[in-house]
C-alpha positions as CSV (number, residue, x, y, z in Angstrom):
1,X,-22.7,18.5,-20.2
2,X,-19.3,17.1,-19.6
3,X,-18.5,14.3,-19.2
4,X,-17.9,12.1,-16.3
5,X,-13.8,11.2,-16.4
6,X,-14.7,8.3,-13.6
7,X,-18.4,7.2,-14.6
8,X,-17.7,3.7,-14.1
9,X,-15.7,3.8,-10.8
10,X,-17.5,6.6,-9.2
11,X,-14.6,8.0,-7.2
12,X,-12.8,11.3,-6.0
13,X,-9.5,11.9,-5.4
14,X,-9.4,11.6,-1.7
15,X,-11.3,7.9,-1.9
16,X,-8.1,6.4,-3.0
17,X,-4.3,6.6,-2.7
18,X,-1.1,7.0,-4.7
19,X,-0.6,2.8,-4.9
20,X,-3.9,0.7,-6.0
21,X,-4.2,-3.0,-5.8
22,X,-6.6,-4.2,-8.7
23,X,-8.2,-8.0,-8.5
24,X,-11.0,-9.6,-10.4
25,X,-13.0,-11.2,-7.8
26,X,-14.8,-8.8,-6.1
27,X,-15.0,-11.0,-3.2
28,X,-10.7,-10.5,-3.1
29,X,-11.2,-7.2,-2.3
30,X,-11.8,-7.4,1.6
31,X,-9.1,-10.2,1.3
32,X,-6.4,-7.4,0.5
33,X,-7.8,-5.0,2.4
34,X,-7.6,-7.2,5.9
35,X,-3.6,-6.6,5.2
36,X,-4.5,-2.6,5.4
37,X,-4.4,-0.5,8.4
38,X,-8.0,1.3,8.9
39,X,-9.5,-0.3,5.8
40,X,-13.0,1.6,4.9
41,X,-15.1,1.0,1.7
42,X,-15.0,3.7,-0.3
43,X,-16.7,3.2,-3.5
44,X,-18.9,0.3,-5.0
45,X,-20.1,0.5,-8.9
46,X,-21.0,-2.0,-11.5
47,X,-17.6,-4.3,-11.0
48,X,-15.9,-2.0,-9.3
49,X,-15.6,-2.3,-5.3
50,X,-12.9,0.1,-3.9
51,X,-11.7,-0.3,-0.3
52,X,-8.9,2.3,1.1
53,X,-6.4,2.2,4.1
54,X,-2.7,2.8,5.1
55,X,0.0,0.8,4.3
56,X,3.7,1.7,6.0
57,X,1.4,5.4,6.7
58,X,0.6,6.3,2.9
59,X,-2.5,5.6,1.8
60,X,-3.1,2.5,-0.1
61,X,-6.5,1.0,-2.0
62,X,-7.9,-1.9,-3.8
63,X,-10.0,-2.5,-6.5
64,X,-12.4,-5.2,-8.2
65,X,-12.2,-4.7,-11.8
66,X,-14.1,-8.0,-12.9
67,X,-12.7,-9.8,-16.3
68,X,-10.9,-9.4,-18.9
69,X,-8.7,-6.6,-20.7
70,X,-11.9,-3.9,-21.2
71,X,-12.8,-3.5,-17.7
72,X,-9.3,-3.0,-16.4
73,X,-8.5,-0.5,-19.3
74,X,-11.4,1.4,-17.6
75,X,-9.9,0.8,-14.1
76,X,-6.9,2.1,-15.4
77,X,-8.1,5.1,-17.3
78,X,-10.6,6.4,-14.3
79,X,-7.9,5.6,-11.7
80,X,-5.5,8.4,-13.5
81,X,-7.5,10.6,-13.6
82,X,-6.7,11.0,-9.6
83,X,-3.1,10.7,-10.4
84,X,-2.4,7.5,-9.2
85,X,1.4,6.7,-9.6
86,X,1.4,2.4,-9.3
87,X,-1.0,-0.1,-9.9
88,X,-0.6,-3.7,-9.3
89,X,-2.5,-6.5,-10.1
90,X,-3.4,-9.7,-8.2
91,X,-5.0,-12.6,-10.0
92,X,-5.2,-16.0,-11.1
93,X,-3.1,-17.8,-14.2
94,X,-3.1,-21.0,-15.7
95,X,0.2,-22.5,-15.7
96,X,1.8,-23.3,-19.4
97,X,4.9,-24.4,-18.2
98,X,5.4,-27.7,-16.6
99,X,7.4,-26.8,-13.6
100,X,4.5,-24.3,-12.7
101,X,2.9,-25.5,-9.3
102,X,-0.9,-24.6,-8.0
103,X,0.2,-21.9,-5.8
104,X,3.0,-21.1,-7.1
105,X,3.2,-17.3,-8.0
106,X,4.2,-15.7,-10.9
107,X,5.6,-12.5,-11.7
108,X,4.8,-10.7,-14.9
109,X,7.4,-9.0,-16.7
110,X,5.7,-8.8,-20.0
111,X,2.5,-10.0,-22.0
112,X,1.6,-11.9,-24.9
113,X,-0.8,-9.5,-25.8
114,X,-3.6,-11.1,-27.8
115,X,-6.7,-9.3,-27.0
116,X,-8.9,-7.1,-28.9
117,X,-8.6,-3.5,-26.3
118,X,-4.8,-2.9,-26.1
119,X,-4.8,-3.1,-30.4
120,X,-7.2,0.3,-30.0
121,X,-4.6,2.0,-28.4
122,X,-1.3,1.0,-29.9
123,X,-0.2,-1.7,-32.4
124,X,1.2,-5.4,-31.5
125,X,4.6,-4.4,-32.2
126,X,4.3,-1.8,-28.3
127,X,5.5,-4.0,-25.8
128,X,3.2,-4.5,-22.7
129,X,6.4,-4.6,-20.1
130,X,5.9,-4.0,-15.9
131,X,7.6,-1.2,-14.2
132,X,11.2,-2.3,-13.5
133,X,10.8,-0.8,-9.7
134,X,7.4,-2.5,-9.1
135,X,9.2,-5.9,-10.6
136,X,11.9,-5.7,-8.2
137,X,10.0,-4.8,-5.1
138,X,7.7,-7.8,-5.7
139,X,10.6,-10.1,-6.0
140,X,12.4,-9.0,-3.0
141,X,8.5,-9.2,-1.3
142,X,8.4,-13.1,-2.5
143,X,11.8,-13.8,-1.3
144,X,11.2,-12.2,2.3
145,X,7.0,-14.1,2.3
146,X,9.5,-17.0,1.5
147,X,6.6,-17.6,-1.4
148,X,7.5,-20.3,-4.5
149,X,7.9,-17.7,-7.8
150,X,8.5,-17.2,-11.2
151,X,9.6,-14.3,-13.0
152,X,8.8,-13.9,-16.9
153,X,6.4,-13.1,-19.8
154,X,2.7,-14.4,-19.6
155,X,0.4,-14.6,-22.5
156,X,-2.9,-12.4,-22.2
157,X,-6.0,-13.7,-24.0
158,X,-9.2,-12.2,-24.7
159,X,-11.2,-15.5,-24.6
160,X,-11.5,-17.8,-21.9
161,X,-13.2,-20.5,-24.1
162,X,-12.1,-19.8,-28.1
163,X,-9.8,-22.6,-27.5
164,X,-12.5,-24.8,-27.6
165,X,-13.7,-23.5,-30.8
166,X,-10.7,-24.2,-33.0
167,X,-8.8,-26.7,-30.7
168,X,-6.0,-27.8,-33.1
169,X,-5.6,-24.1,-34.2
170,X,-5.3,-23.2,-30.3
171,X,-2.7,-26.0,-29.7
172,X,-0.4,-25.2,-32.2
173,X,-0.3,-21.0,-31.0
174,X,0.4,-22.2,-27.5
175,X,2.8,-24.5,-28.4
176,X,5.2,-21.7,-29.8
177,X,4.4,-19.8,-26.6
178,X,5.5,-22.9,-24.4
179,X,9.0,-23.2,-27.1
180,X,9.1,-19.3,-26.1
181,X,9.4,-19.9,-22.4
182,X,6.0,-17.8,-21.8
183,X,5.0,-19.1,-18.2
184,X,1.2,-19.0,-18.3
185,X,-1.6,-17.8,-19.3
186,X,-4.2,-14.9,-18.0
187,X,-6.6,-12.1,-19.7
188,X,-5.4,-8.6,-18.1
189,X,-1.7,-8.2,-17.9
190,X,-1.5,-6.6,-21.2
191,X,-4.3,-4.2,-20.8
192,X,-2.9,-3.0,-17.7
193,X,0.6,-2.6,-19.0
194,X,-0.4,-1.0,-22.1
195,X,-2.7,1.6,-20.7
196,X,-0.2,2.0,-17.4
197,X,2.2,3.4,-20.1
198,X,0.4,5.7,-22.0
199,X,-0.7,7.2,-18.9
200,X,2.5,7.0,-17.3
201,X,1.7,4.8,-14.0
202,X,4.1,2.3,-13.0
203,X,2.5,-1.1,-13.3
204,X,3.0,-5.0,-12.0
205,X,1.5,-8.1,-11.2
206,X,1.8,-11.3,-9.1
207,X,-0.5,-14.2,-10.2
208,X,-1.6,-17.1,-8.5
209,X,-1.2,-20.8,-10.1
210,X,-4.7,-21.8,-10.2
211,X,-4.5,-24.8,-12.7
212,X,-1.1,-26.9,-13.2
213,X,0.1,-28.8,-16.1
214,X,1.1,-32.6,-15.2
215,X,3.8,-34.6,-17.0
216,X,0.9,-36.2,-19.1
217,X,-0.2,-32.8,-20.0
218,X,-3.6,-32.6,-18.3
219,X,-4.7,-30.0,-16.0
220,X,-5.0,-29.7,-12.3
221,X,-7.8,-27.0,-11.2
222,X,-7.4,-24.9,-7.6
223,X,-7.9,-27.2,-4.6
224,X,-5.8,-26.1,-0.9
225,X,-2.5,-25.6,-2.2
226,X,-4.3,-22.9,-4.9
227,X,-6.2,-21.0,-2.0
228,X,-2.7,-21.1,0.2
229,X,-1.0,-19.4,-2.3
230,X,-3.1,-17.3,-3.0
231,X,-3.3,-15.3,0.5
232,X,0.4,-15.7,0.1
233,X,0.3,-13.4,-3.3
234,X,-2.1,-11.1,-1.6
235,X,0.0,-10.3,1.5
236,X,3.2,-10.5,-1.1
237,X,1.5,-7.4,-3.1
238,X,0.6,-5.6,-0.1
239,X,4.6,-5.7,1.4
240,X,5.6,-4.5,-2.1
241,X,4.0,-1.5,-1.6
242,X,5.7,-1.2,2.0
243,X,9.0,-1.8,0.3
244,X,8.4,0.7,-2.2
245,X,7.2,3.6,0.1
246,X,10.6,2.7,2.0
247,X,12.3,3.3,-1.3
248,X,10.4,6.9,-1.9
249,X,9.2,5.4,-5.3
C-alpha cells in the first residue's frame, strides 16, 4: 500500500490555495482567517488546523503547525504535494537585540539554523534565506499597516530550554550572534526556508516581539503592547498576499 504523501495534514488539493499562512498556536488560526473573505475549516489533524478563504479573489489558507522545526518540515512537505507556490509564517520571537520592542515585528531574511531537522536535508554551510518577492511584499505591507519593523537574520533553535542546561555555554553562542547583528531568536524559520527551497516554494516570515531585552539585560514577557502587535503582524501577512496577487507572483 502506498503511502499517504499528506498523512499528517490530511488534505486535498482543493482544501487549500496557492498562498498558505502557517502559525504555531492553533488558536491563531481563526485569528488569520477573520482577515479572509468566506473563511471555512477545511481540515483538522494532530497539530494541524487548516482554514481556507479568498484574499484579493484567489484562494488563500492557514495553518497550525505546532512547534518547532519537525512539525513545520512536515507542513512544508505535505503542503507541496498540492503545489502550493508561497508559504509564510506568523509567529512569536524573542528579541536579542536591544532596540527590539514587544510588538515590534520582525522580518526574516535568513536563519541561524541550529536545529537538528534542516541538517537531515542539507549541510550548515545551505543558507536558509526568504523569497526576495515575499521579503519585499511584507515590507511594503508593514510600511502601508504603518507597523514598527525590522528586517534581518534570526537565529532558529531546536530547544526552548537547553539554555538552561549549560548557561555559560549558551551566553557566550548568543553573544557572537548579538556582535553579528542577528535580531532574535525563534525555532522554525530555518526549517521552513530550508525545505521551501528544496521544494521550490517561495517562503517568508513576520514575527511578533514577544519578550524584549532591557538596558540591564533582563527580559520583558508579552503583556498589551505584545498582543497589539501581534494582530498587527497577522493583518500585515494577510495584505502581503494581496500585494503579491496584485503583482501576479
Amino acid at each position: 500500500m502506498a503511502e499517504d504523501p499528506r498523512y499528517h495534514i490530511r488534505l486535498e488539493k482543493e482544501d487549500v490555495g496557492d498562498y498558505v499562512i502557517i502559525v504555531g498556536d492553533r488558536g491563531r488560526v481563526e485569528r488569520v482567517a477573520k482577515y479572509f473573505e468566506n473563511p471555512r475549516k477545511v481540515g483538522e489533524n494532530r497539530e494541524y488546523l487548516t482554514w481556507t478563504g479568498f484574499v484579493s479573489g484567489k484562494k488563500v489558507s492557514v495553518m497550525s503547525t505546532g512547534m518547532g522545526a519537525p512539525a513545520v518540515s512536515i507542513a512544508v512537505e505535505e503542503l507541496a504535494t498540492l503545489d502550493v507556490k508561497v508559504i509564510i509564517r506568523v509567529g512569536t520571537t524573542g528579541a536579542l537585540q536591544k532596540n527590539l520592542k514587544l510588538g515590534d515585528g520582525v522580518i526574516a531574511v535568513g536563519s541561524v539554523r541550529r536545529d537538528g531537522t534542516t541538517l537531515q536535508y542539507l549541510p550548515p554551510e545551505f543558507p536558509a534565506v526568504a523569497d526576495v518577492d515575499v521579503v519585499n511584499a511584507l515590507i511594503e505591507s508593514a510600511r502601508r499597516n504603518g507597523i514598527r519593523y525590522h528586517v534581518g537574520n534570526v537565529y532558529s533553535t531546536d530547544s526552548y530550554y537547553a539554555r538552561l542546561f549549560d548557561p555559560e555555554s549558551h551566553s557566550r553562542y548568543i553573544e557572537k550572534l548579538i556582535k553579528a547583528g542577528v535580531l532574535s531568536v525563534e525555532m522554525e524559520v530555518g526549517a521552513l526556508y530550508v525545505v521551501g527551497a528544496i521544494k521550490r516554494i517561495k517562503t517568508g516570515s513576520i514575527l511578533v516581539v514577544r519578550e524584549e531585552l532591557s538596558e540591564e539585560g533582563e527580559y520583558i514577557q508579552a503583556g498589551s503592547r505584545y498582543e497589539e502587535g501581534l494582530e498587527k503582524v497577522i493583518k500585515t501577512a494577510v495584505d502581503s498576499i494581496a500585494i503579491l496577487v496584485d503583482r501576479g507572483i
